[in-house]
Every structure is written in C-alpha cells, then in structure tokens.
SEBAMAR-96016 format. One record per residue (C-alpha): chain; residue in one letter; x, y, z. Coordinates in Angstrom, 2 decimals. Layout:
N
  ch  aa        u        v        w
   A   a        X        Y        Z
...
END
This chain:
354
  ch  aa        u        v        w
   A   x    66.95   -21.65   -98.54
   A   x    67.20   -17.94  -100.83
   A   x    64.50   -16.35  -101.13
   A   x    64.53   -14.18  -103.43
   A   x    62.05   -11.58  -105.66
   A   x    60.15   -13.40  -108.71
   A   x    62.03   -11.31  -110.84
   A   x    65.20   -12.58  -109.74
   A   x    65.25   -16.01  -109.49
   A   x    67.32   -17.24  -112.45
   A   x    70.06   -14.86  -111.26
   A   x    69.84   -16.41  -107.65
   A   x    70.20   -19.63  -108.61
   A   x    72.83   -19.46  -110.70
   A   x    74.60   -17.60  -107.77
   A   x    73.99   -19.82  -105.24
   A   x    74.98   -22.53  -107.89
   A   x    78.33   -21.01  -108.16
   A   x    78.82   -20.54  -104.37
   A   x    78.06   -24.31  -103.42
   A   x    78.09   -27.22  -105.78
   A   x    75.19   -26.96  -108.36
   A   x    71.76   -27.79  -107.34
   A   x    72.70   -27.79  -103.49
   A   x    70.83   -24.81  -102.46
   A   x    67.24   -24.32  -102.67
   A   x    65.63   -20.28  -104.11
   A   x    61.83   -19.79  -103.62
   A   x    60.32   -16.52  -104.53
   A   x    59.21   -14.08  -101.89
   A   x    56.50   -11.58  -101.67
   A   x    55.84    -7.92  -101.37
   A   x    56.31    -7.71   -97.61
   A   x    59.32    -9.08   -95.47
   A   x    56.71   -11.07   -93.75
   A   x    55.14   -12.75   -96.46
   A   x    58.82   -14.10   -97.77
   A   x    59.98   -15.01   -94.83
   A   x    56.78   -17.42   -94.81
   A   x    57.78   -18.54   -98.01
   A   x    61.07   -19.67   -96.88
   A   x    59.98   -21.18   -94.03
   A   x    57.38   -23.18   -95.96
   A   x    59.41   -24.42   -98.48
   A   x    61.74   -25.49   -95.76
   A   x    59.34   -27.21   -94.25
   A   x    58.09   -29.16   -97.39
   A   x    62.12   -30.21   -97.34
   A   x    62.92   -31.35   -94.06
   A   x    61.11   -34.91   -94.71
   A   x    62.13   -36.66   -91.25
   A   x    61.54   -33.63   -89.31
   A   x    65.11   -33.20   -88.20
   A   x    65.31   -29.53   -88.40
   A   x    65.29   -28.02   -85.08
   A   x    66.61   -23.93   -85.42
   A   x    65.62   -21.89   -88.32
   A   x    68.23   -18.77   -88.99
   A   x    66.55   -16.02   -90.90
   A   x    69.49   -13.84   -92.31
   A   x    69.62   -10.69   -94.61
   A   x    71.89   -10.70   -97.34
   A   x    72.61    -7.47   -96.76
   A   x    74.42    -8.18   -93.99
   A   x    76.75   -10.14   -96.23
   A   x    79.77    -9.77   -94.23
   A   x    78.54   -11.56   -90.92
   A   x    80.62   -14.14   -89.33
   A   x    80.19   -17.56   -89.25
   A   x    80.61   -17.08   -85.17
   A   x    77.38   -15.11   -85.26
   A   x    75.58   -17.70   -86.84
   A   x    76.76   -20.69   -84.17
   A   x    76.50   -18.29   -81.20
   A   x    72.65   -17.45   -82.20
   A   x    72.08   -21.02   -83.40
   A   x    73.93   -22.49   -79.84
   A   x    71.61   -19.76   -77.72
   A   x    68.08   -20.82   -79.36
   A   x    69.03   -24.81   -78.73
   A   x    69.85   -23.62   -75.05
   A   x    66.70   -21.39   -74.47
   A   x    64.45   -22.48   -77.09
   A   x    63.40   -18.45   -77.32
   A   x    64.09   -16.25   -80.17
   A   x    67.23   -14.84   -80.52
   A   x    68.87   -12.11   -82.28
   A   x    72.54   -10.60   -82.12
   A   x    72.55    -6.84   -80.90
   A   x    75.41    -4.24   -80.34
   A   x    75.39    -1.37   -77.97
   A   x    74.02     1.84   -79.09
   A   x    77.15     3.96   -79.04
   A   x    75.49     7.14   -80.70
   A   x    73.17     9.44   -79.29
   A   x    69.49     9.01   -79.99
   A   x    67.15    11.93   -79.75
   A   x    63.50    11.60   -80.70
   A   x    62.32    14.37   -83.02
   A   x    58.91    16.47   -83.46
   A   x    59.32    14.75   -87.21
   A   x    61.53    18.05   -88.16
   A   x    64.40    19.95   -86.73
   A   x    62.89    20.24   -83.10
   A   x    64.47    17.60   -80.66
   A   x    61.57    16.52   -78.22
   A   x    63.51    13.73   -76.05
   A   x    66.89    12.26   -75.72
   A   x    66.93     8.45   -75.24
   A   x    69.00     6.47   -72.35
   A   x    71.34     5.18   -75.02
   A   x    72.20     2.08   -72.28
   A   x    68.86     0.39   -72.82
   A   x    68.74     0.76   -76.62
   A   x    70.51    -2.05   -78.56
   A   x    71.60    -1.93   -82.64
   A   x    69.65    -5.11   -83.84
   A   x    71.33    -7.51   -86.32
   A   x    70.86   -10.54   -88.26
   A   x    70.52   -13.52   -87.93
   A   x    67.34   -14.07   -85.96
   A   x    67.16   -17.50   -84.81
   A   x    63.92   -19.39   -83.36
   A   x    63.16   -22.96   -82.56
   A   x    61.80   -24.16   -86.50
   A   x    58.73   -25.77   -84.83
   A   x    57.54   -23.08   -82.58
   A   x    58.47   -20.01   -85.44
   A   x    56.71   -21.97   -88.19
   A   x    53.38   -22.13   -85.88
   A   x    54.18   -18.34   -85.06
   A   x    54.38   -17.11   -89.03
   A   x    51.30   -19.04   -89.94
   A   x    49.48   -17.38   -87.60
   A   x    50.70   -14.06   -87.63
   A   x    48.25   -11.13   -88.16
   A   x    49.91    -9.16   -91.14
   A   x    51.94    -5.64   -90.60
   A   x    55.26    -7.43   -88.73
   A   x    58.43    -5.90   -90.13
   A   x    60.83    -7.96   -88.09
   A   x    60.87   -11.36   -87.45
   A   x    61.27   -11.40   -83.67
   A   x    58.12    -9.12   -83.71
   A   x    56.45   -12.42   -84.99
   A   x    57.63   -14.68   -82.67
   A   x    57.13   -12.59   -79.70
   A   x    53.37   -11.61   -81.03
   A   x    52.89   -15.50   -80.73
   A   x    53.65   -15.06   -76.70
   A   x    57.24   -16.24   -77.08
   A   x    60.19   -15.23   -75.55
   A   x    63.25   -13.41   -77.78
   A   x    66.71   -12.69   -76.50
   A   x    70.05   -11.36   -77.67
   A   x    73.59   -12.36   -78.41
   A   x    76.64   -10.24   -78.96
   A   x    76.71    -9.41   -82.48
   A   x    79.62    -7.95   -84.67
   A   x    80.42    -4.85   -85.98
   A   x    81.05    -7.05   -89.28
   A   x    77.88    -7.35   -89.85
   A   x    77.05    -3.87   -91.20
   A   x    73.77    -3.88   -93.48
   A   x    74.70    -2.75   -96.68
   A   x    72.30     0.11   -97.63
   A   x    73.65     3.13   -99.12
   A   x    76.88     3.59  -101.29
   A   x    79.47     4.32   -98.56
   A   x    77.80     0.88   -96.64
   A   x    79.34    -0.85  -100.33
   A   x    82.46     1.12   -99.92
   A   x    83.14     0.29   -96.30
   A   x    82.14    -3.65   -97.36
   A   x    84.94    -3.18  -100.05
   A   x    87.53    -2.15   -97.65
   A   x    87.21    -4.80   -95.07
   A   x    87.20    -7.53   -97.80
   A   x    89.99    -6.11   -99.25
   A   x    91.72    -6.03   -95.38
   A   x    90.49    -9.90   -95.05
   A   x    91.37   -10.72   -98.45
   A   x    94.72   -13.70   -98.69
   A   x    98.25   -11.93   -99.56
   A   x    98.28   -13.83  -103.09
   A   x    95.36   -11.85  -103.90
   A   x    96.68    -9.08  -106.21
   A   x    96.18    -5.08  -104.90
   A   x    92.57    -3.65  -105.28
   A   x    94.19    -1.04  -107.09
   A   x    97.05    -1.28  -109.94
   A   x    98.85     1.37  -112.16
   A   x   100.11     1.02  -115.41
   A   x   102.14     2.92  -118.08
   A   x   102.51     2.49  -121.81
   A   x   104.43     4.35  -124.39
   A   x   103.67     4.42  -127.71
   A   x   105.78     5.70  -131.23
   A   x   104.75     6.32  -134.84
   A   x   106.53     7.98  -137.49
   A   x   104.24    10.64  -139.91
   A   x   103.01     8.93  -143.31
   A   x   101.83    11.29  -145.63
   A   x    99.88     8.68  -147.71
   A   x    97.78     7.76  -144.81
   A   x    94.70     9.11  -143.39
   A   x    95.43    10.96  -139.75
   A   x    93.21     8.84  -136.90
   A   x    94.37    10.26  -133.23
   A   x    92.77     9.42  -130.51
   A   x    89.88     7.47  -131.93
   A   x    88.91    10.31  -134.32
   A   x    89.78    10.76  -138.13
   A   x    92.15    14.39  -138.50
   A   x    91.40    15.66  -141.96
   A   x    94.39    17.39  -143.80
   A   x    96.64    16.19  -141.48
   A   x    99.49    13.30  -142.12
   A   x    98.86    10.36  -141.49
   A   x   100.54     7.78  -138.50
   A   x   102.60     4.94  -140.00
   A   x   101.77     1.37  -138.70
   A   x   100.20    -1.98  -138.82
   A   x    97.14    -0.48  -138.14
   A   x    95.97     3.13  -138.30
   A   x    98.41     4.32  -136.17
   A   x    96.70     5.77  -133.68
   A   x    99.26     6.35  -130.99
   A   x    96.96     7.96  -127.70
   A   x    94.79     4.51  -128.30
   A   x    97.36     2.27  -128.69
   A   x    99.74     3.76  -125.27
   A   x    96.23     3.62  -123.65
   A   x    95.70    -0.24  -124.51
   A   x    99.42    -0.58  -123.26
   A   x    98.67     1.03  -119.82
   A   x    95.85    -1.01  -118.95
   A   x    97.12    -4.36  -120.51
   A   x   100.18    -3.50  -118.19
   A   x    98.03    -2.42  -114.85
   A   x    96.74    -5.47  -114.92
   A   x    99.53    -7.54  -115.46
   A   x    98.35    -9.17  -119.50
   A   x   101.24    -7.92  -120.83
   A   x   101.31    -5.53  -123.96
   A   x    99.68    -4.28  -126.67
   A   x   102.31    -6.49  -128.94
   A   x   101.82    -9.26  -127.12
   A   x    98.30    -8.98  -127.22
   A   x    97.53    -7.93  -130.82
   A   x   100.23    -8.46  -132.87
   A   x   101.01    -8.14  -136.54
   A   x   100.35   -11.14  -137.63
   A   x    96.60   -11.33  -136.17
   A   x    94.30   -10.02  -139.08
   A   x    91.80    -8.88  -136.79
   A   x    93.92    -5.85  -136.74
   A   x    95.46    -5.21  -139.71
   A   x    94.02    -1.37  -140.75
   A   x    92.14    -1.67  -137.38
   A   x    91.16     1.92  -135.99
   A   x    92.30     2.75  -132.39
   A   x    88.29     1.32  -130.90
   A   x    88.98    -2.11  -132.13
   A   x    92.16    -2.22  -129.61
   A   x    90.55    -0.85  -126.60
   A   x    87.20    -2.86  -126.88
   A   x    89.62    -6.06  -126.90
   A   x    91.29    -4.77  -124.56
   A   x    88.70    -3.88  -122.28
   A   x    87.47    -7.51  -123.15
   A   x    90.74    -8.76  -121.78
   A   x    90.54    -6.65  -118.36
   A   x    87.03    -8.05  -117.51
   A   x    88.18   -11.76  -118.23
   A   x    90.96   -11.14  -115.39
   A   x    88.58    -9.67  -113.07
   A   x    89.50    -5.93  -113.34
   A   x    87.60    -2.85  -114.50
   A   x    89.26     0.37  -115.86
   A   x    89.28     3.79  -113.52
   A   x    90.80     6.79  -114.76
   A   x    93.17     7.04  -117.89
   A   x    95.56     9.78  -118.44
   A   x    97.60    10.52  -121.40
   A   x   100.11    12.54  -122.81
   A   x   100.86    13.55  -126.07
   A   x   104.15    14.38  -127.29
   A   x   103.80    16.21  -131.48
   A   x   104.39    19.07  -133.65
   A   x   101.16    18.41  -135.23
   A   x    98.04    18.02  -135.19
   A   x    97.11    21.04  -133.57
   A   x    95.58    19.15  -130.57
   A   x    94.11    21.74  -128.17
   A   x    90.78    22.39  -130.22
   A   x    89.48    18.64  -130.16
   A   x    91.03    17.53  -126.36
   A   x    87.47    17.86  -125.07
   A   x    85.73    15.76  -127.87
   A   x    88.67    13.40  -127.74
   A   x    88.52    12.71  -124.35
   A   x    84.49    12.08  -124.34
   A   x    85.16    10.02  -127.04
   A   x    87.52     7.77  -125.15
   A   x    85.88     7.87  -122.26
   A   x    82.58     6.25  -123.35
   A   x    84.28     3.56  -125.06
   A   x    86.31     2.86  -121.94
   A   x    83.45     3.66  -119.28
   A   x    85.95     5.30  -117.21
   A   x    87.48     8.99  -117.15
   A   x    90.08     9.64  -119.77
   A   x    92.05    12.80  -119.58
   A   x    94.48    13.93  -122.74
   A   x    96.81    16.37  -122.88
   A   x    99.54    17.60  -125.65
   A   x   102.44    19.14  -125.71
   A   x   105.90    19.89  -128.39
   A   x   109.34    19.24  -127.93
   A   x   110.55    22.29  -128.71
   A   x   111.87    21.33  -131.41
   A   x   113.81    18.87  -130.15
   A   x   114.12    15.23  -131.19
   A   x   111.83    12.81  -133.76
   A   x   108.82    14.88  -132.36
   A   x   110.49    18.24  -132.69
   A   x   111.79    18.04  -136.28
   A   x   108.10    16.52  -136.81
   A   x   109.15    13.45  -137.72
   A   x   106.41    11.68  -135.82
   A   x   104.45    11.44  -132.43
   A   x   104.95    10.04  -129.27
   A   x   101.68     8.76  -126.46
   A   x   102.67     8.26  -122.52
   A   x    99.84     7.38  -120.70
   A   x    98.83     6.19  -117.25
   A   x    95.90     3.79  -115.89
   A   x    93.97     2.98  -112.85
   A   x    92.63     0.12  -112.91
   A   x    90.18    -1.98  -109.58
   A   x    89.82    -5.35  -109.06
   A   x    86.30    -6.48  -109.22
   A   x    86.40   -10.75  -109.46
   A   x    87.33   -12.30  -105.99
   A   x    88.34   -15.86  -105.23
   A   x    86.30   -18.31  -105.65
   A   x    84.52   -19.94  -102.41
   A   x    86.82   -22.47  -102.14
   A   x    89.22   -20.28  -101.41
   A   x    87.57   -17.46   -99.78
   A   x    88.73   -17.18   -96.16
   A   x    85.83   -18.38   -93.77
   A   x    84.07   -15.02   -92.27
END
C-alpha cells in the first residue's frame, strides 16, 4: 500500500504500475502529518484484507529506497516471534554531544546506548491498527505509537544500505552504490565521446557557427547550414552514447534537415539521448579556422549552446598557422568532446534483488 501526498497520486500510480504488473499495488493519499498517513495506509489496508489474513504490517519510508529485502524478513520474522514492535537499528558510531541550542556543548552522550533508527517498523497488524486509532495526535514515529498504546518495541540489526535519502550528497551516495550493484551488461554511468566535423567556405551562403548567424562572413557549405561546432557536438554525444553518428542519424536524404540550422540537430539529438536513457554533462569543443574572428562571441556562443543542451558547453578556437584546408582558409574544422550519465536503469525484472 503507497501512500502518497494528494498531489501526487497519478504519478504514484503510474510508478508503482510500472514496478509491478498494472493495477497490483494499491496508492491512498496521506495527510499533513506522518501520523495521519500512516493511518491512512493502515486503513485502507484494512478495508483490503477481506478474510483477515494479514498478520504483520511493515511501515517503510521510501526514502530509504535502498533497504534490503533481508531487512524486511528479519523485522517481519522478529514481530511473528515476539508479537512487539520492531524496528532495525545500527550502532551509533559518531559522537553525540547535546548542545545549549548554539555553539556551547552542554553534555556528551554514552554513544553505546544510543542506536541509529531505521525503517521498516514492523508491528503485529491487529494490535498497531488498535494502537493508531487511538493515538493522541503529536507522534512522529511509528514505534512512538505503538509503545504509547503500552506495547512492547524492539530492534533488529539494520543495514548501512538503508541510508535515508535527504540531502544531495544522500542522492549521490544512492547513485554510487547502485551503480556498484548494478549487472556488468549494464553500460558505464559515465561515457565519452568525440566527433569531428568539416565544411568547406561558400561565399553564397549565410555564415551560422555555433548556433548563431555571422554577418559578413562566408558562409559553411553543406546539406544544411553548415554549422560545423553544432554538428561535431551532435557527433560527440550521438557517439558517447553509443547511437552512432550524426550521418547515420540525420542524413541527406531526410527533409527534416535540409537548410536546417545547427538547433534542429541538437534538439533531435538530445531527443535521441533521453530515449536511450542518458542525459548530456559537459561539452567541449574546438575550433579549428582562419575566420570568423571567434574570440569576441565565445561567451555568447557558449550560453547559447548550453541552454539548448542543459549542460555546460565550453568553445574554444584556434588557426593553423597557415597550414592545411584551414590555414589557406579554405574551410573550418569542429573537434569536440562529451560527457554524457546514464539516468534509465533496468527494468524490475531485471533489477538485482536488494
């Protein structure tokens, strides 16, 4: 049973929908407090369990998205044994020191009698659904409920897995040990890619670089406009995440972009990465030309890119010296790199079992 907040309830089901077969899981909407929903759960589990075969409720945070399954059957196992409340804890392994409310440290606490509480809390269903319906209002926890109701709570060992995920390093550190857990035929979190792109100058057409239109300067020859720092750019992140190239991808013979300006390929592009589960991290390219004169526009080229892309995009330019195509200003050559993340995971199917 998800509970979940009134505002969110469409999105929860369709979640849950997508984790277990559709219209397997129940959602119920919750309330302001962490009391009041957990009533709501428990009532609308009651209201399902028609023969009255439920005998341990588990109320878990989602937070805490990363628990084991172990947890679960060793808190479950404990309540049937006990019939008390029961919640997984971990030793306190920092030092706790209790505070005027400012800088000034009043006491230090025996760390050995202090426990890290975790989810789930488990309780005999009967006894736990008297204890809620009763319960005077103001409980944050819900072994503060059950033990207000003259009941008995105990502990388990609990796992470091089973981190709460609160602030953005929480999410980080969640990232890394899925990424640790994830199955070898899982491509990397992280994946590079380079592309390379060549046009020859064409006087008779209009100068777009970089997404932007260069007045008095000649044009790029091509199928479309050209645009050679776009176009390397669409290469690099086509090839990061393994979809191939921008020829591939777009090619001439697709009238969606015939005359198409530089945007049209990255917004496909970018349509491309999310499909395959990836998002785009940093860009870097380099530009290789006689002319235009680049260094007076790199900063309003690069915020340019960089908001179609939603990622950092960093430009620079350079000559040849005079040597080569570029050098005798014959036309322009784009190298540029990508980062890009995975952000779509196996399905749950597949997932390993946590």
């Amino acid at each position: 049973m998800v509970v979940a907040p009134s505002i969110r309830l469409d999105a929860a089901r369709e979640i849950v929908d997508r984790v277990l077969a559709p219209g397997s899981g129940a959602v119920v909407a919750g309330g302001a407090e962490r009391q009041e929903s957990v009533a709501a759960g428990v009532a609308a589990l009651a209201e399902s369990d028609a023969d009255g075969a439920l005998d341990v409720v588990l109320i878990h945070d989602a937070a805490r998205a990363l628990t084991p399954t172990a947890v679960f059957a060793r808190v479950a196992a404990r309540v049937r044994e006990t019939q008390a409340g029961v919640i997984p804890a971990l030793p306190m392994i920092d030092t706790v020191a209790e505070t005027d409310g400012g800088t000034a440290i009043e006491a230090v606490a025996d760390r050995s009698r202090l426990a890290v509480l975790q989810t789930p809390q488990g309780f005999p269903f009967g006894a736990y659904r008297a204890a809620i319906a009763s319960a005077t209002a103001g409980h944050t926890d819900d072994t503060s409920v059950f033990a207000a109701a003259g009941h008995d709570v105990v502990t388990v060992v609990g796992d470091e897995a089973a981190l709460k995920i609160t602030t953005p390093w929480d999410l980080r550190r969640a990232e890394l040990l899925l990424d640790a857990a994830a199955p070898a035929a899982l491509p990397p979190a992280l994946r590079t890619g380079v592309g390379v792109d060549v046009h020859a100058y064409d006087a008779s057409a209009e100068c777009w670089l970089g997404g932007l239109f260069w007045p008095n300067e000649p044009g790029l020859a091509g199928h479309s406009d050209g645009d050679a720092v776009s176009h390397a750019t669409c290469d690099a992140l086509l090839s990061a995440a393994g979809l191939g190239d921008i020829g591939s991808r777009f090619g001439v013979d697709d009238p969606r972009f015939a005359d198409a300006r530089g945007e049209v390929f990255l917004t496909a592009t970018l349509e491309l990465l999310a499909a395959a589960g990836y998002r785009v991290e940093n860009v870097a390219v380099q530009l290789i030309a006689a002319r235009p004169r680049f260094a007076p526009r790199r900063v309003e080229v690069e915020q340019h890119l960089s908001g179609i892309l939603g990622a950092p995009v960093s430009v620079a330019a350079t000559t040849s010296d005079g040597l080569g195509f570029t050098g005798r200003a014959e036309g322009v050559t784009a190298i540029a790199t990508a980062l890009v993340a995975r952000v779509a995971r196996v399905s749950a199917a597949d997932e390993p079992r946590r």
